[in-house]
N, C-alpha and C positions, 0 to 999 in steps of 0.2 A: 687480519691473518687467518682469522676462521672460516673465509668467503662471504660470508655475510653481506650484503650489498650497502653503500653508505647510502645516503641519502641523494648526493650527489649524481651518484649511481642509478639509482633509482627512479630522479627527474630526466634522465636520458631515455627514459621509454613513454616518454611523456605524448601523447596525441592533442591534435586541433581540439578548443574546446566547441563545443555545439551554439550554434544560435538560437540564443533564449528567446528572441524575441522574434524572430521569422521561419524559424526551422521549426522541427517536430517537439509536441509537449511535452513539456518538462517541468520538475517540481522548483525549478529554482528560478524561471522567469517571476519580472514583476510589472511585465508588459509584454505582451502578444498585441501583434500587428496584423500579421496573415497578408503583407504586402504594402499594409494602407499608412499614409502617413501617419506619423502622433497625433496631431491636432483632429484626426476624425474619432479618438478615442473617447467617449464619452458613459461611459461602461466600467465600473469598478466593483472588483469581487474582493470581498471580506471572507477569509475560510483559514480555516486554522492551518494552525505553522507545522503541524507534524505531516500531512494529510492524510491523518485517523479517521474526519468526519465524512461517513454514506453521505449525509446531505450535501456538505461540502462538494466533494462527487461529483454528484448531481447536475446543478448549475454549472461547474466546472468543466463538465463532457458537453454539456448543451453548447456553450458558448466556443468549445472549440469545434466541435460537430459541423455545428451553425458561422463558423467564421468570422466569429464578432470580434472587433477588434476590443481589447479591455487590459484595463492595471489590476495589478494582484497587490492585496495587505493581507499579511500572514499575523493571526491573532494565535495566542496560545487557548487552549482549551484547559476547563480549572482541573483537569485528572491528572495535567502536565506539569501548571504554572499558573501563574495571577495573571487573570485576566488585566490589558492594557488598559489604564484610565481615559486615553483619549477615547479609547474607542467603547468604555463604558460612557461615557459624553455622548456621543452618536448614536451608542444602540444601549438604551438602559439598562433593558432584560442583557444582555451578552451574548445572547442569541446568534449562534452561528448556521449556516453562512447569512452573509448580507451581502446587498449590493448596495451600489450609490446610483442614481443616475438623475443627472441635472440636478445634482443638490437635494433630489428626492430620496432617502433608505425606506428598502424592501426588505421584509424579510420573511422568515419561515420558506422553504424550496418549494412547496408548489406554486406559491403568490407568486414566489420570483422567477419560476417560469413562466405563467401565465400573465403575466408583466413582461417578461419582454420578449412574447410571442407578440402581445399586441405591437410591442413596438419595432418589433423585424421579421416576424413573420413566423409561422413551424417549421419544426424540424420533424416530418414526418404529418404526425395528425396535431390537433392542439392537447391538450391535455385536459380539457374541458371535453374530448368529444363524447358523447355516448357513445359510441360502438368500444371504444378503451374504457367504458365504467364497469363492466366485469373483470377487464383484466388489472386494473388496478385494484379490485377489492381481492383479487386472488394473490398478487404481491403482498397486501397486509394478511392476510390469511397465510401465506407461507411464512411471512414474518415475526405472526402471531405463536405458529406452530413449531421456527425454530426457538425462540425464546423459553417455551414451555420444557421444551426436552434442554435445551443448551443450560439454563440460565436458573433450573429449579431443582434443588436436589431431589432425587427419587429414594425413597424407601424401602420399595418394593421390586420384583421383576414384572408384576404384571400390573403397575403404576409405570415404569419403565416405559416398559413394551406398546403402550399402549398411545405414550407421549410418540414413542418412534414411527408407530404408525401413522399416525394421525401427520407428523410432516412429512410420510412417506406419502399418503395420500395427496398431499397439497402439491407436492412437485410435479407426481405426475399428472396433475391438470395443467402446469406450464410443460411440462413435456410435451402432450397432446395437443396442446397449441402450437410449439415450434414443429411440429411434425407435419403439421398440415401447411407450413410455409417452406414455399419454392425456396425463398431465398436464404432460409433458415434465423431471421428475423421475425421479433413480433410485427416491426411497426417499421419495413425497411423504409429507406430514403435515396434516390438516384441522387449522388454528391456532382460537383464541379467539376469531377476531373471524370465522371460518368461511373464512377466504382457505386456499387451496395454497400451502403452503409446504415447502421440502426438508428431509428427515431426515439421518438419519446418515448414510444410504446416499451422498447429495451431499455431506455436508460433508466426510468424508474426501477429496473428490473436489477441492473447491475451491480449495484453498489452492494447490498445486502447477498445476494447471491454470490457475489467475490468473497464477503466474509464467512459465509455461510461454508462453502469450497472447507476455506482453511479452519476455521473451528471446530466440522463436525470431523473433519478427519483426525484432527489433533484429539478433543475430547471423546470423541466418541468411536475412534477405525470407521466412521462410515466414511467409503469415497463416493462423494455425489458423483464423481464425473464418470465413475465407472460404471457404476447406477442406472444412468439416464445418459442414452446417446444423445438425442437431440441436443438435451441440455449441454453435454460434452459440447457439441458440435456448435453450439450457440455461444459457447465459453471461446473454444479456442478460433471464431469470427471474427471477435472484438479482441481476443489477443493477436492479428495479423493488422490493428487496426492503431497506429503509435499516436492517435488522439486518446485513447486508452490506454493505452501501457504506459503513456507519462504519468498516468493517475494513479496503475494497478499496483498494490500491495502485496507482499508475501505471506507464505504461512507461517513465518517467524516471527513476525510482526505484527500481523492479524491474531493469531493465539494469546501475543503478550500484551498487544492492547486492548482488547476489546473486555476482560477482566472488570477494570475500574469503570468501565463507559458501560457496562451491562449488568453491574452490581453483581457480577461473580460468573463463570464458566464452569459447570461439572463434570468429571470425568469419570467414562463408565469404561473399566481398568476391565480390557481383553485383549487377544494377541495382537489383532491388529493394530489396535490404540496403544499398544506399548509400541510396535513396531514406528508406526507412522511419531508417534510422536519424540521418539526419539532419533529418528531422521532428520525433523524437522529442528530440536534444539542444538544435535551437534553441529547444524549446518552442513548438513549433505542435502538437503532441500528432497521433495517428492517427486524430480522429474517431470514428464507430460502431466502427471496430475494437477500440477502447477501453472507450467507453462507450457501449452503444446506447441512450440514452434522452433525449428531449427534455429542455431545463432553461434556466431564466431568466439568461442574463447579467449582468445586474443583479445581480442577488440574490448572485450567489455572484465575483460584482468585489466589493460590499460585504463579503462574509466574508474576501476574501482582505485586505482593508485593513486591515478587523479586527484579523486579524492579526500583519499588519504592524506595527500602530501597537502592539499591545500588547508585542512584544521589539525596538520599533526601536533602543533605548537598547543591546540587547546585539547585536544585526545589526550597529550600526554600529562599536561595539566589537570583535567579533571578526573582521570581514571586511579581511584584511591588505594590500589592494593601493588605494591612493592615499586614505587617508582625509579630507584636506584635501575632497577632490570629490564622495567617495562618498554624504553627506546630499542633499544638492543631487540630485544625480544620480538616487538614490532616489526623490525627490519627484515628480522628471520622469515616471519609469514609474509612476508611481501618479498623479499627474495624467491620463495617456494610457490607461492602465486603466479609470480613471470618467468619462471626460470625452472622450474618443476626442481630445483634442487633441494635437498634439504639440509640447512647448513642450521646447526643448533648452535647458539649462545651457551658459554660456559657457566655462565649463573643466567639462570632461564623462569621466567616467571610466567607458570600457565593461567595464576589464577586473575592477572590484571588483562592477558589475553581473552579468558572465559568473558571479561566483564564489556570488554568490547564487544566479543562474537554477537552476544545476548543484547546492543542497543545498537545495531544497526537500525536503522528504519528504512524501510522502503514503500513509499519513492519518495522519500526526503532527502535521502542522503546518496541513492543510487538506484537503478535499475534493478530488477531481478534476481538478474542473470549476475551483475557485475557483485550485489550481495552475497549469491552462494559463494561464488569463488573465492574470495574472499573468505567467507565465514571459514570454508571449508579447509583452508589455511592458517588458518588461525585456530581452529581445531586440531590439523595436522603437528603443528607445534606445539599447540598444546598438550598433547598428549604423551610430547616427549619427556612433561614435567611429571616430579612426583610428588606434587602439589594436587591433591582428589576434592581441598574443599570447595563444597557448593557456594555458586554465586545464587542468591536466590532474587527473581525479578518479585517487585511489591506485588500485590493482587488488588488492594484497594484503591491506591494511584499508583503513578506513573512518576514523581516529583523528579526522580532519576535521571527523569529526560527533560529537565527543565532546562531550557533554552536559552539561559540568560548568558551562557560563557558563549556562545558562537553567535549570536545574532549580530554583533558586529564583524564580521567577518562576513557577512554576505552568503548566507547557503543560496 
C-alpha cells in the first residue's frame, strides 16, 4: 500500500547473469577458461575470499592479462576470518596468494610470477629484467613512503610535512616515468586482439597505487589523481581495461579495510579530508576520482539488485540492528535505486541500513559503479530515519565480514 516494491516486484528487473567463466573478470568465477577447454586447466590460484589482498592482485591481473586458463580458491584472510584448515595442510605459513600447479605450491607474488613466466612466457618484460630493477625499487620506495605518512601517527606539523613530501617526491618519479611513455604505460604489451595493454612493469604498480588513490584521499584530502596527470592518465587506462575492473576496489572499501591489514590508517583532519571522506562513507563515492569512465546507471542499479536478491535471505539474517524493519526497509532503497522514487516504510530502520551501506565490498560483492548506487540509496533512506546512531566499522579487524554465513551460497 505504501508503493514500496515486493520482492517479487523487484526480481522483474532482473538482467542476464554474466559469464564467470568465458566473459570479462569477475570476482565471483572459480574457473576462467578464455575459450580453452577445462581439461587444458592446470593453473590454480589461492587468494583470498574478500579480494583485499595487492598481492592477491597481482597474480590475479597476470594470469588474466596473459590468458591463462586457471581455477580460483577463495581463502579468508585472518583480519576477516580463520584461516581454512585444508589449506593450512597445503601452505603451512597461510601465506596468501598461492598457486598449485601440477601438484607443485608456489608462493610469495613475485616467485609466482617468475614461475609461470618460465612456464608461459611474459607479459610485457620478465620481472627479473634489469632495465625494471629501478622501477621496481621505486614501487617499494613509494610503498615505503606511503606507509610512513598513511600508517604512523605524526606529532608534529613539520614531522607531518616532511612524511608528505618525501611520498610526494616518490610519485613524481613514477610520474616522470609515465610521461616519457607514448603509450602511457610503464611496461606496455600488444594484446590478441592488438589493443595496448600494461605489462609487468604496471602491474607490480597497480595494486598498491589503487589503495594508495583511496586512503590518501580519505585520511589525508590528498587527491593523487589530481596531483599527477600522468598518473591520472595511467589510472583511468587500466580503468577502460575490464581484466582490471573485475579486480578494482573502491574507496569505501579500500579505507575500511586496509586499517587491520596495515596496523592502523591516520587521519590528518582538514577541509578536504573532511570533505572527501565524508563522501566517501555516505556513499556518494568521489566520482572521476575514482572511476574515470563513463557507464550506464541502469545497467549496473540492475547488477547491484541482483545481487541483493541473491544473499537477501542471509543480509537480512545477519544484519543485527532492528530486524522486525530491516526487510521492509531494504525494499525501500532498492525501490529508490531502480525507480528513483522514494517510497518510505512506516517503521523505518536507518541504523540496520547504515550497517549494510558500511559492508559492501567491492569487487566481492559488486562492481563499482553498481556499489555507489546502491550505497547511495541506502543512504537516501536512511536519512529519512531519526535514528543518528553510529555504526562504528572495527579498526583492528574486520571479523564483521566474516564469511561464514554466505559461502555456501556461492558468491
Amino acid at each position: 500500500m505504501n508503493g514500496i516494491l515486493t520482492w517479487n516486484d523487484l526480481k522483474k528487473f532482473d538482467i542476464e547473469d554474466l559469464d564467470r567463466v568465458n566473459g570479462i573478470n569477475n570476482s565471483y568465477a572459480n574457473l576462467r577458461l578464455f575459450g580453452h577447454p577445462e581439461n587444458d586447466v592446470i593453473v590454480t590460484l589461492y587468494r583470498d575470499r574478500h579480494s583485499w589482498c595487492p598481492y592477491c592482485q597481482k597474480i590475479w591481473l597476470w594470469l588474466e592479462f596473459k590468458r591463462i586458463p586457471y581455477r580460483v580458491k577463495k581463502i579468508n584472510m585472518f583480519c576477516y576470518g580463520q584461516k581454512e584448515s585444508w589449506f593450512l595442510d597445503k601452505v603451512r605459513s597461510g601465506k596468501l596468494p598461492a598457486i598449485e600447479f601440477k601438484g607443485q605450491i608456489i608462493t610469495e607474488s613475485d616467485n609466482i610470477i617468475a614461475f609461470l613466466e618460465n612456464e608461459f612466457g611474459a607479459l610485457g618484460s620478465l620481472i627479473t629484467s634489469s632495465h625494471l630493477r629501478k622501477t621496481r625499487e621505486l614501487e617499494r620506495e613509494i610503498f615505503r613512503s606511503w606507509c610512513n605518512w598513511l600508517c604512523r601517527e605524526s606529532f608534529n606539523f613539520i614531522d607531518n610535512s616532511f612524511r608528505k613530501k618525501r611520498l610526494e617526491e616518490s610519485i613524481c618519479k613514477f610520474d616522470e616515468i609515465l610521461s616519457r611513455s607514448e603509450s602511457g604505460f610503464v611496461d606496455p604489451v600488444v594484446s590478441h586482439s592488438s589493443e595496448i595493454e600494461p605489462g609487468i612493469g604496471d602491474i607490480i604498480f597497480i595494486p598498491y597505487m589503487e589503495r594508495m588513490n583511496a586512503s590518501l584521499i580519505y585520511y589525508k584530502g590528498f587527491n593523487l589523481r589530481s596531483n599527477y596527470r600522468n598518473v591520472n592518465n595511467w589510472l583511468t587506462q587500466f580503468e577502460g581495461k575490464s581484466a582490471y575492473t573485475g579486480t578494482q576496489g573502491d574507496f569505501h572499501t579500500h579505507s575500511h579495510d586496509l586499517p587491520p591489514q596495515m596496523g592502523g590508517c591516520y587521519k590528518e583532519t582538514n577541509k578536504e579530508q573532511i570533505a572527501f571522506s565524508e563522501s566517501i562513507d555516505t556513499g556518494e563515492g568521489l566520482g572521476d576520482f575514482e572511476f574515470n569512465k563513463k557507464y550506464d546507471s541502469k545497467y549496473y542499479a540492475k547488477i547491484a539488485l541482483k545481487r541483493v536478491i541473491k544473499h537477501k535471505d542471509n543480509l537480512l539474517k545477519v544484519n543485527p540492528y532492528n530486524k522486525e524493519f530491516f526487510e521492509e526497509s531494504l525494499r525501500s532503497a532498492l525501490t529508490h535505486m531502480i525507480t528513483g522514487e522514494l517510497k518510505i516504510p512506516d517503521k523505518l530502520s536507518g541504523k540496520s541500513l547504515r550497517y549494510l551501506k558500511n559492508r559492501i565490498s567491492v569487487p566481492r560483492d559488486m562492481p563499482i559503479i553498481s556499489a555507489r548506487l546502491l550505497r547511495q540509496s541506502l543512504n537516501k533512506i536512511e536519512l529519512q530515519s531519526d535514528d543518528n546512531e553510529i555504526d562504528r566499522l572495527p579498526l583492528k579487524h574486520r571479523y564483521d565480514q566474516d564469511p561464514k554465513n554466505f559461502i555456501y551460497n556461492k558468491l
